[in-house]
N, C-alpha and C positions, 0 to 999 in steps of 0.2 A: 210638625214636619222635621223640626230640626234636632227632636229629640228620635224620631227613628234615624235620620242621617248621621251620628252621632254612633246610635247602640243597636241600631240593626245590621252593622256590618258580621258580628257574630253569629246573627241568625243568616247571612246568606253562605260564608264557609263553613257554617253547622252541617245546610241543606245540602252545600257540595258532597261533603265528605258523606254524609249519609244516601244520599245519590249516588256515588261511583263504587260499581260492583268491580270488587278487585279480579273475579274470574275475567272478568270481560279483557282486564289490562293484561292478565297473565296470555290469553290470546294473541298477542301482535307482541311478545317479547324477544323471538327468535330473528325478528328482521333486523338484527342492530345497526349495518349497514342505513337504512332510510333513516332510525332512530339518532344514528350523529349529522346524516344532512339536516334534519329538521332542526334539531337543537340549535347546532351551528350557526343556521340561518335566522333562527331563532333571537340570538344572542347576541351574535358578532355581525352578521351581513348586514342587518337590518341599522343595526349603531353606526356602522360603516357608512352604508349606503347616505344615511342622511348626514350622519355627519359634514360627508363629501359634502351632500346639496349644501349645506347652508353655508360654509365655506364658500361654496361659487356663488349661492344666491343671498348674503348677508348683505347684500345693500336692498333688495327687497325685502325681505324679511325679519317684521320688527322684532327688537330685541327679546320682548318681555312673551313673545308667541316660541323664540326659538326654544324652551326648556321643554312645551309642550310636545315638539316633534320628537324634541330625543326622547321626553317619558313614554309616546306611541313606540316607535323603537326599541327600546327598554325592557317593556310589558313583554308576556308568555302568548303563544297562541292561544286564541279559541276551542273550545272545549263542542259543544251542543251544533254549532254551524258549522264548522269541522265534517265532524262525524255524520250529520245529515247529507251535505254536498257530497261527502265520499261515498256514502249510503247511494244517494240520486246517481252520481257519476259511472255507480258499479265499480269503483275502488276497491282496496283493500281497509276494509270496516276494522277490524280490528287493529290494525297498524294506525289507522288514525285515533280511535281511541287511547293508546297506550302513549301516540306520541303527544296526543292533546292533555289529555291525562300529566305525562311527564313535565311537559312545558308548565304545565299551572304548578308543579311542586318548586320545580327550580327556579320560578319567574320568584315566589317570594323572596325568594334567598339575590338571587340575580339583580332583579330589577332594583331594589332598595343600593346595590353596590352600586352599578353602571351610573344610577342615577345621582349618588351620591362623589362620581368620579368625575360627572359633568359639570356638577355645580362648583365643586372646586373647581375644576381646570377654567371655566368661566367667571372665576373672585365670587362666587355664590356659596354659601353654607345648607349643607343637610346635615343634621346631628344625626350618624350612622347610628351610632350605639343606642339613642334612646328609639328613633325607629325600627332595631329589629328587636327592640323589647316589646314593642306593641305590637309588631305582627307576630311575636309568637303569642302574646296573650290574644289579639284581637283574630288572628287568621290561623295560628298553626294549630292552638288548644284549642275552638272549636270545629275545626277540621278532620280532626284529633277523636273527639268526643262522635262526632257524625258516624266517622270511621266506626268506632269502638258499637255505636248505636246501630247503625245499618245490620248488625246480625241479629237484631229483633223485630226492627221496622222497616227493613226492607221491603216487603209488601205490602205494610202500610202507607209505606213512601210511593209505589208503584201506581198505588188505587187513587191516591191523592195527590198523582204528578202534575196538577193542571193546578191545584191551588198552591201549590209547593210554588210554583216559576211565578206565578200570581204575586207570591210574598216575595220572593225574590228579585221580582223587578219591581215591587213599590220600593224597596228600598234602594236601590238603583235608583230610581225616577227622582227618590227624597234627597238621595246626595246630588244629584245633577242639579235639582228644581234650587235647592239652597245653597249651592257655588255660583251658580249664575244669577241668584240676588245678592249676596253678598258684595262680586263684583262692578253687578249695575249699580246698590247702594254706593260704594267706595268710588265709581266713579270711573272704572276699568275699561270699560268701552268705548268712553266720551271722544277719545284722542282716536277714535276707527271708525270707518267706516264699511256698509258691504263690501267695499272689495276686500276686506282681509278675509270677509266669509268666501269668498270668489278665490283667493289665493289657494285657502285652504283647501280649499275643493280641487285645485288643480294640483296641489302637490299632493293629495291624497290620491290618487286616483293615477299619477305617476309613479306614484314611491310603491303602488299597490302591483302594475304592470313592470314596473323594473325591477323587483324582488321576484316575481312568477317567472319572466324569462331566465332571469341567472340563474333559478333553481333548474331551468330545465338542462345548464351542462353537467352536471355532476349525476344529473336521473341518468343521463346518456352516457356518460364516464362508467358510471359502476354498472352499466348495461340492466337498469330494473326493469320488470314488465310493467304493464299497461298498470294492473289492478297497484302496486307500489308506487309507481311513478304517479297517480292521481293521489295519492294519499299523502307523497310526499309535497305537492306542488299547494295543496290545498292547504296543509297544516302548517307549510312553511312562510304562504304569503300571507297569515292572517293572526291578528289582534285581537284579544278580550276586552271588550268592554266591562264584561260582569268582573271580570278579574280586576281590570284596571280604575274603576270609579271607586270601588269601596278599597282600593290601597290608596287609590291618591288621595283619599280622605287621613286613612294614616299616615301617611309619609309626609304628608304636606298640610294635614290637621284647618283649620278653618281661616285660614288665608285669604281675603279677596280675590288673591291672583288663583285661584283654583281653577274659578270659571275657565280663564285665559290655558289653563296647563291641559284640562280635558277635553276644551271645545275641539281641535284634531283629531283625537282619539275618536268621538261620537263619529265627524263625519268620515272618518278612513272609518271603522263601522259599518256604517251605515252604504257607504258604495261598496266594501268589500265584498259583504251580502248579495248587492245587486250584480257585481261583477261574476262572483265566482257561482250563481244562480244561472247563469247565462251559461258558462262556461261549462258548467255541470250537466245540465242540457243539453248542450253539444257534445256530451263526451256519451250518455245516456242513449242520443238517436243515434250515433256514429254504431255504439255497442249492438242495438236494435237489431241496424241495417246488415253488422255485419251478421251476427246470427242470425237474418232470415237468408243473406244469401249461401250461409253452410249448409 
C-alpha cells in the first residue's frame, strides 16, 4: 500500500492528462468574464475567507488542524463533480469544463506558493524550491506524457473509463488509508476527540455556504444568465480531493501530520457533493417546470 501511495501519484496525472480532451476546453474559452470570477474565487476568496475564520475562531481551533483549512482553501477546483452537477443543473457544460480544467493547471503552480506563504507567515517551513521540483517531475511530466498520449488512446481511454477511475481512486484510497496510520501510529489523534470530527464538519459545510452566496454578487454584477451563473457558482464553491491527496503527499511527503492536513479536505468533499447534488436538483426541476410552462 505504501509503495502505491508513494509511486502511484504519476499514474493518476498520467490518467488526467490522458482523460482531458482539449477540444472540450477549447469550447467554454470565450466566456473569460466567469473564467476570472472562478479563478479568483478560486485562489483568493477561498484564502481569505478562511483565513478570516480562523482569526476569529483560533481559540477553538487547534493549532495543528489550522494548516489543514488553509491547504482546503489553497487547492484548485474540482474537475469530474463540477462538470457532472453543471451537466444535472443544465449549466453551461463547457464553461465549467474549461474552468475546472484551468483551476487543476494553476492550483499546481498556486497551491504549492499560497501554501508555502502560510507556513512561513505562521513560523512553519515548506521548502518551495524542492516542492516544485517534484510536482514537475511527479504531476506536470506525467500530465505532460498523458497529454502527449491521449492522441493515440483516447478511445482507449473512453472504452476503459470505468477501470481507469478504478485505479485512480486506489490510489487516492492508498495515500489517505497510509496518512491516517501514520498519524494514528505517531500518536496524532490521541490529544482529540470526536468533537474535532464535529468542528470539521461544521466549518466545512459553512466555509462551503459562505463561498456559494458571495459568488452569487459578482454572477449578478456582470449580469450572467442562468446556464453561466450555475457554472460559475458550482466551479467556484468546490475542492479537489483527487487533486489535493496525491499533492499533499508531495508537498508534505510522509509526515504523521498528513492525516491531520487532509482529514478537512475529505469531509468539505464529501458534503460538498451532498450539497451541491441537492442544489443541482433544484436548479434541474426549476429548469423542467419552467419549460413545460412555455
Amino acid at each position: 500500500v505504501e509503495w502505491v501511495a508513494n509511486y502511484g501519484i504519476c499514474v493518476v496525472f498520467f490518467l488526467y492528462g490522458l482523460t482531458l480532451a482539449p477540444e472540450k476546453m477549447r469550447a467554454g474559452l470565450a466566456k473569460w468574464r466567469v473564467h476570472i470570477a472562478v479563478q479568483l474565487a478560486t485562489f483568493a476568496l477561498f484564502p481569505v475567507v478562511v483565513l478570516a475564520a480562523l482569526f476569529l475562531t483560533r481559540a477553538w481551533v487547534p493549532e495543528e488542524v489550522q494548516p489543514g483549512f488553509f491547504y482546503l482553501a489553497a487547492l484548485p477546483s474540482t474537475v469530474s463533480s463540477s462538470v457532472a452537477m453543471t451537466s444535472l443543473a443544465r449549466g453551461n457544460v463547457p464553461v465549467a469544463i474549461f474552468n475546472a480544467t484551468l483551476s487543476a493547471f494553476l492550483g499546481v503552480f498556486l497551491t504549492p506558493v499560497l501554501m508555502a506563504w502560510y507556513m512561513k507567515s505562521t513560523g512553519q517551513s515548506l521548502p518551495l524550491s524542492s516542492v516544485i521540483v517534484k510536482i514537475v517531475l511527479l504531476v506536470l511530466l506525467p500530465t505532460a506524457l498523458g497529454q502527449i498520449a491521449h492522441r493515440w488512446l483516447a478511445a482507449w481511454a473512453a472504452r476503459n473509463g470505468p477501470w481507469l477511475k478504478l485505479c485512480d481512486r486506489a490510489v487516492i484510497l492508498a495515500i489517505v488509508y497510509t496518512s491516517f496510520c501514520a498519524s494514528i501510529r505517531e500518536g496524532i489523534w490521541s490529544d482529540h476527540d470526536i468533537s474535532l470530527v464535529f468542528m470539521m464538519v461544521v466549518a466545512s459545510i459553512a466555509l462551503f455556504f459562505a463561498i456559494y452566496e458571495l459568488m452569487k454578487i459578482p454572477c449578478r454584477l456582470m449580469g450572467l444568465d442562468r446556464e453561466d451563473t450555475i457554472a460559475c457558482l458550482f466551479c467556484a464553491s468546490k475542492k479537489s480531493l483527487a487533486t489535493g491527496v496525491p499533492l499533499s503527499k508531495v508537498m508534505f511527503g510522509a509526515t504523521p501530520m498528513l492525516g491531520l492536513i487532509i482529514a478537512p479536505l475529505m469531509i468539505f468533499h464529501f458534503f460538498q457533493l451532498v450539497i451541491v447534488s441537492v442544489i443541482a436538483n433544484r436548479f434541474a426541476r426549476d429548469d423542467a417546470t419552467a419549460a413545460k410552462a412555455a
